[in-house]
C-alpha positions in Angstrom: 3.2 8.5 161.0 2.0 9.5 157.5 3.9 12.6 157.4 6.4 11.1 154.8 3.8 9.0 153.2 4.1 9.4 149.6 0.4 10.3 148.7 0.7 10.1 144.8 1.9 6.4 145.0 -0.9 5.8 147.2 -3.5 7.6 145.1 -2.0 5.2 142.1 -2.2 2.3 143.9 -5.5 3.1 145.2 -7.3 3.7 141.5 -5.3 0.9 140.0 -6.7 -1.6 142.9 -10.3 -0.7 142.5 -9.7 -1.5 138.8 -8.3 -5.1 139.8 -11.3 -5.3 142.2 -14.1 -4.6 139.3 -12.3 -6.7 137.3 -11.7 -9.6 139.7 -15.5 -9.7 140.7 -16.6 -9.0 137.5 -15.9 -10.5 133.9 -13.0 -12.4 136.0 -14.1 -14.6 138.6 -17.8 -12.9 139.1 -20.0 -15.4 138.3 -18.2 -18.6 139.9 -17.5 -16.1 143.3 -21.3 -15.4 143.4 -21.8 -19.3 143.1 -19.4 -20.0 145.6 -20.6 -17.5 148.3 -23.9 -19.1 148.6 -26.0 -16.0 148.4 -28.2 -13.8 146.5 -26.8 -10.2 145.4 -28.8 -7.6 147.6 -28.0 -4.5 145.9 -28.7 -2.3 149.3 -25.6 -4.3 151.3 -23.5 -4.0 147.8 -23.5 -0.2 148.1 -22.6 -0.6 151.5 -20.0 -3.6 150.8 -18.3 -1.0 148.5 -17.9 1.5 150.1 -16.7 -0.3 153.0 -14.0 -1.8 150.6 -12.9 1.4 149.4 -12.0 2.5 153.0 -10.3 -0.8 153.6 -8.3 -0.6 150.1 -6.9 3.0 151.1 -6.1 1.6 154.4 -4.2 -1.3 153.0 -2.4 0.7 150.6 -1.7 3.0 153.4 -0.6 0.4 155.4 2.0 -0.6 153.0 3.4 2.6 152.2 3.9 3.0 155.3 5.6 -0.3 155.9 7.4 0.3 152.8 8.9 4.2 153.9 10.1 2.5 157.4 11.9 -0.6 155.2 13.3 1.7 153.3 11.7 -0.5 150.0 12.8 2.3 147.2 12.6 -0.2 144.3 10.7 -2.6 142.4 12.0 -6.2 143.9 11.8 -4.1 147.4 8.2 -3.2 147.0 7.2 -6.4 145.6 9.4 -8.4 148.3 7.9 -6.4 151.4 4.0 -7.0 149.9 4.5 -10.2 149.6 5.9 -11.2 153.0 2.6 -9.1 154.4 0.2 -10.7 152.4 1.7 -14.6 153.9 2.1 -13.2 157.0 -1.2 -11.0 157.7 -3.8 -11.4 154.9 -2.7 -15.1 153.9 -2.9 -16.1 157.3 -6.4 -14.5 158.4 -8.2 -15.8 155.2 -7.0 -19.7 156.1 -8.5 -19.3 159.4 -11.8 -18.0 157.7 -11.6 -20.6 155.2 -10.8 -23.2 158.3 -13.6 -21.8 160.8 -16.1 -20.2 158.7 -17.1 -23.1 156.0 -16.5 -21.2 153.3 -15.4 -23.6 150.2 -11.6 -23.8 148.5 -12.6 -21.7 145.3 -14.0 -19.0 147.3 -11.4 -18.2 149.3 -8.8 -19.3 146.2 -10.3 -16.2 144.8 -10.6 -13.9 147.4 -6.5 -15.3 148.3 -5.9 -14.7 144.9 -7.1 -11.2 144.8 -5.7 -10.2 147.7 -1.8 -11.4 146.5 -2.5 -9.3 143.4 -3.7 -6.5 144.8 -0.3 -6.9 147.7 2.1 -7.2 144.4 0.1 -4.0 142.9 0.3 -2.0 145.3 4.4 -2.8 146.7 5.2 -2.4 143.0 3.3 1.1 142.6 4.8 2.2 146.0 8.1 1.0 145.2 8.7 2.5 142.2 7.2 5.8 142.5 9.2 8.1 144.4 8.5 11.5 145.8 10.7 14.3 144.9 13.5 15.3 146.6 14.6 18.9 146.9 18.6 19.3 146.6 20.2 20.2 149.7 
C-alpha cells in the first residue's frame, strides 16, 4: 500500500505541517485557544500531546498521499481538490460532531477546523506538486 508512496513529498509535507502547528498554537491563535479550551497547560500531557500529534500528522499526510497516488492527483488544483473533499468529508465532519456532543465553544473548534483545512490544502498541494522521479523506459 505505501510501496509507491512518494516519501520526499511526505517528509515535506510533514515538516512544513509541524511548522503550521507551532505557529497556529503559538503567536497565532495560542493565547485565545488556551482560553477557549478551558484548561490549565500541564506541561507533562504537552509532551505527550505532541508527540501524539506528530504520529497523527505523518499519518494524515500518509493518508493523503496515498489517496492522492490512487486519484491519480499529479498537480496542484488535483492535490488541493482531493484535500479538500477529505477534510469536508472526514475531518470537517468529525470535529462538528465534537463541537455538537462535546460542549466545546464555536472559536475553539473555528480554530482547531481552521487548522485542520490548512494543514489538508498544505499537505494536497505539497503532495501534488512534488513528483517522484521516473526512470525512462
Amino acid at each position: 500500500m505505501l510501496r509507491r508512496i512518494n516519501w520526499i513529498a511526505v517528509v515535506v509535507a510533514f515538516v512544513l505541517l509541524e511548522i503550521l502547528g507551532f505557529l497556529w498554537y503559538g503567536p497565532l491563535f495560542g493565547a485565545r485557544w488556551m482560553a477557549e479550551q478551558g484548561t490549565p497547560p500541564d506541561p507533562k500531557s504537552e509532551q505527550f500531546a505532541l508527540g501524539v500529534g506528530a504520529l497523527v500528522t505523518i499519518l494524515t499526510v500518509l493518508g493523503l498521499a496515498w489517496l492522492l497516488r490512487r486519484l491519480g492527483a499529479t498537480s496542484l488544483q488535483a492535490g488541493l481538490s482531493a484535500a479538500f473533499a477529505a477534510w469536508v468529508f472526514f475531518n470537517f465532519t468529525t470535529m462538528a460532531l465534537d463541537y455538537l456532543f462535546m460542549g466545546q465553544t464555536v472559536v475553539f473548534v473555528a480554530i482547531n477546523m481552521g487548522y485542520q483545512l490548512v494543514s489538508y490544502l498544505i499537505a494536497g498541494a505539497v503532495l501534488g506538486l512534488i513528483r517522484p522521479k521516473t526512470t525512462a523506459p
